[in-house]
DRENVEX-78601 format. One record per residue: residue number from 1; residue in three letters; x, y, z of N, C-alpha, C in turn; chain. Coordinates in steps of 0.001 Angstrom, whole numbers, plus 500000, padded with zeros to 6 digits. Each point is the difference from the previous one (the first is absolute). Example, Ala and Ser with C-alpha at 12.3 -4.5 7.8 and 13.67 -1.06 7.14 Angstrom:
// residues 2
+-----+------+--------+--------+--------+--------+--------+--------+--------+--------+--------+-------+
|  nr | rest |   n_px |   n_py |   n_pz |  ca_px |  ca_py |  ca_pz |   c_px |   c_py |   c_pz | kette |
+-----+------+--------+--------+--------+--------+--------+--------+--------+--------+--------+-------+
|   1 |  ALA | 513190 | 494310 | 507800 | 499110 | 501190 | 500000 | 500900 | 501200 | 500000 |     A |
|   2 |  SER | 499650 | 501050 | 499280 | 500820 | 501190 | 500060 | 499230 | 501090 | 500730 |     A |
+-----+------+--------+--------+--------+--------+--------+--------+--------+--------+--------+-------+
This chain:
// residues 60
+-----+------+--------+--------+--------+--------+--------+--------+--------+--------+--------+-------+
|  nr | rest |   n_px |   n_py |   n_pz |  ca_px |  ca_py |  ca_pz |   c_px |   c_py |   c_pz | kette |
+-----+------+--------+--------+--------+--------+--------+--------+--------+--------+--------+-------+
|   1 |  UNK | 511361 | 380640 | 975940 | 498663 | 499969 | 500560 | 499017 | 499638 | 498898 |     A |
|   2 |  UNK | 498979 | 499151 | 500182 | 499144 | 499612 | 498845 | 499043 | 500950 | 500012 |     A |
|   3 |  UNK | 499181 | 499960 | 498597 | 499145 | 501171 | 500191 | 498125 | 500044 | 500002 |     A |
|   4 |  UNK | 499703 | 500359 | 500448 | 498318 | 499961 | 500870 | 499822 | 499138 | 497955 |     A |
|   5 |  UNK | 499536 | 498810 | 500405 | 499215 | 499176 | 498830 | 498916 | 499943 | 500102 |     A |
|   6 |  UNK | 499418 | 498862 | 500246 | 498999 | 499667 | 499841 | 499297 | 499623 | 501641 |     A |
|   7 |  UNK | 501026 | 500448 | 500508 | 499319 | 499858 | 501719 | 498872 | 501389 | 499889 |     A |
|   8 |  UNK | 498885 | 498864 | 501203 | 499195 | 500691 | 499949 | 499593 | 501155 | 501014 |     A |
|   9 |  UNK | 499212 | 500945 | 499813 | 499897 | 500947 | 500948 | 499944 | 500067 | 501309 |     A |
|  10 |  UNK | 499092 | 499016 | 500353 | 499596 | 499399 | 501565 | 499806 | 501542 | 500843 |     A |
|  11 |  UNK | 499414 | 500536 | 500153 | 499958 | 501564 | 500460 | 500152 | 500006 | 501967 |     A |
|  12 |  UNK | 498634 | 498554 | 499661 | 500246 | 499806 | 501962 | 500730 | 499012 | 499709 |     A |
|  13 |  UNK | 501289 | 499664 | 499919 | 500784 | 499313 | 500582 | 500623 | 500738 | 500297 |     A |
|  14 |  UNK | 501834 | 499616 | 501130 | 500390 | 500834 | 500451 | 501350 | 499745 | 499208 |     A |
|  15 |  UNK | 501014 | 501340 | 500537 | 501168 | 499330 | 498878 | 501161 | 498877 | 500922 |     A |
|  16 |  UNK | 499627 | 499735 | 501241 | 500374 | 498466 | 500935 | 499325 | 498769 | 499304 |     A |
|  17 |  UNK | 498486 | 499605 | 499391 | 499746 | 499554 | 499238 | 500629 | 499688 | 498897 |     A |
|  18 |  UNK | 500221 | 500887 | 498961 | 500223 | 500113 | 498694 | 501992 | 499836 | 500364 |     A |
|  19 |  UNK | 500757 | 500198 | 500756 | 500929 | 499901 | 500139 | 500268 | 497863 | 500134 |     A |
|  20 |  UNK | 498829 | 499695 | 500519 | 500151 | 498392 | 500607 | 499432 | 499322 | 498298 |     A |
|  21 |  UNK | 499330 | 500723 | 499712 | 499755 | 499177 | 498885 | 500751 | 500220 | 498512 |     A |
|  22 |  UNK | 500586 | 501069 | 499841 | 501189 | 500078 | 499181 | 501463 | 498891 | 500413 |     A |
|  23 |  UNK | 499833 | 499974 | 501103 | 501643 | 499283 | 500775 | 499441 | 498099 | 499216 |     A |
|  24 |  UNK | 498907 | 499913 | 500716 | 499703 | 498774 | 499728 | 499668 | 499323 | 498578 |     A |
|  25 |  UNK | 499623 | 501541 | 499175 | 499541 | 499270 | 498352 | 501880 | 499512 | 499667 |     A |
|  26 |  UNK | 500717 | 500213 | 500633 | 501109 | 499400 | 499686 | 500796 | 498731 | 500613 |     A |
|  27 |  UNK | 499775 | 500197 | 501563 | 500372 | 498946 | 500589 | 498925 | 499837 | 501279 |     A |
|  28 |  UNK | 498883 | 499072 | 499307 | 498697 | 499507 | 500931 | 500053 | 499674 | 500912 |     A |
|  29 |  UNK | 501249 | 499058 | 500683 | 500026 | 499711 | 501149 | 500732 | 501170 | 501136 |     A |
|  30 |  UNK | 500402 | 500913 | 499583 | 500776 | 500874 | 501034 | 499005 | 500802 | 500601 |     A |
|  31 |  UNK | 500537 | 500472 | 501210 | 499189 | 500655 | 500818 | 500452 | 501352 | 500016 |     A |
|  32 |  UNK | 500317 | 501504 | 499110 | 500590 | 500674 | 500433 | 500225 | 500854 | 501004 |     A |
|  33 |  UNK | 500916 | 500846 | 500418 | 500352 | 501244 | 501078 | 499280 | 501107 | 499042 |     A |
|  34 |  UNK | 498835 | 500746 | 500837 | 499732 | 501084 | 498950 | 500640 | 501044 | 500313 |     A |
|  35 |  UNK | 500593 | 501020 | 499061 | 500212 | 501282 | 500207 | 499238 | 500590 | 500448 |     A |
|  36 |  UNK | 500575 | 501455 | 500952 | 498899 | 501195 | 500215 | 499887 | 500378 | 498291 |     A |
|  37 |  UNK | 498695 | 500441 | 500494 | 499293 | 500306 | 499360 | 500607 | 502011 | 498920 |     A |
|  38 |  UNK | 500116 | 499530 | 498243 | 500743 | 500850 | 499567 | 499099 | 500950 | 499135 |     A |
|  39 |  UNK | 500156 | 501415 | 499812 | 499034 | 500822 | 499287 | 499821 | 499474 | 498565 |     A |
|  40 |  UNK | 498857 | 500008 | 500121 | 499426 | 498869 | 498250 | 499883 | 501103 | 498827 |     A |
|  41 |  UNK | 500779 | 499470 | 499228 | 500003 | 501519 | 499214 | 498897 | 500071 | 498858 |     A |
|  42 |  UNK | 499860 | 500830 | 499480 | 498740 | 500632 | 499449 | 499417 | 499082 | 499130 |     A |
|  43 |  UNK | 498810 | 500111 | 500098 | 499247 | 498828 | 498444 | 500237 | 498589 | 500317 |     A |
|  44 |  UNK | 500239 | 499618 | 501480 | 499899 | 498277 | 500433 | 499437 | 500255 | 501440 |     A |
|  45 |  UNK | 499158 | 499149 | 500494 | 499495 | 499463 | 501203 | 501165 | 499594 | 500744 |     A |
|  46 |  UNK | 499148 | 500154 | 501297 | 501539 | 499205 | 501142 | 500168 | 498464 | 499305 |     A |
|  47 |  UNK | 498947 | 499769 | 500431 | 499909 | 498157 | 499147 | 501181 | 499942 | 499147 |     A |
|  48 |  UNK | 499618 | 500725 | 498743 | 500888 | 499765 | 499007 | 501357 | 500461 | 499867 |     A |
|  49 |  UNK | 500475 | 501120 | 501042 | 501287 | 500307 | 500666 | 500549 | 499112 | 500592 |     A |
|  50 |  UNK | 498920 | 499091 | 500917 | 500918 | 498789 | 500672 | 500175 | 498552 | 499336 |     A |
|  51 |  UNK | 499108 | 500104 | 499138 | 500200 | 498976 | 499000 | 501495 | 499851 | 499540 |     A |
|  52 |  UNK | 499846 | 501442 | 499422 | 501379 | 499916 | 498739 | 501586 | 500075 | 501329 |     A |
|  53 |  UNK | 499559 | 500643 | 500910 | 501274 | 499850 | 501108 | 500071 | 498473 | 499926 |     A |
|  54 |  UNK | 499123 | 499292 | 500976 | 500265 | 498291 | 499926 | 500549 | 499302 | 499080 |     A |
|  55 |  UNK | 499536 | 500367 | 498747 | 500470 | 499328 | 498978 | 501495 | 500153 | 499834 |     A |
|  56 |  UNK | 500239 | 501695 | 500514 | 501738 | 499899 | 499641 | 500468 | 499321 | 501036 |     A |
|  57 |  UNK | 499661 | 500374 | 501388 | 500711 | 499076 | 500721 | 500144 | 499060 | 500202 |     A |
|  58 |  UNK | 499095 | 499043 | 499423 | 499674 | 498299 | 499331 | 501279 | 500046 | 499174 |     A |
|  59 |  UNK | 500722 | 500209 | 499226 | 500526 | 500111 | 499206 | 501331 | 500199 | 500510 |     A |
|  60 |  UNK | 500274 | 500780 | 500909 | 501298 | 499963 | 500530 | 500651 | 498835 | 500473 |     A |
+-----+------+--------+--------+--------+--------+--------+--------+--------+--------+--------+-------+
């Protein structure tokens, strides 16, 4: 799992948001399936919970 970098807080975004735009900083043209929605653990925003999810699953 990569770890909360330099993504940013985004407070009102949601972590369905931040999940689409982690998937895509890797592969721009895909459209992903989002997960339900997973408990964001302490000291990160949903945003940035779904960020770093997308990104792994970009990666798979």
């Amino acid at each position: 799992m990569s770890v909360a970098k330099n993504i940013p807080r985004n407070a009102h975004k949601t972590f369905d948001e931040g999940y689409i735009d982690g998937y895509q900083s890797l592969r721009p043209d895909a459209v992903p399936t989002i997960p339900s929605f997973s408990k964001t653990p302490i000291g990160l925003t949903a945003y940035q919970w779904g960020f770093i999810i997308g990104e792994d699953d970009a990666r798979a």
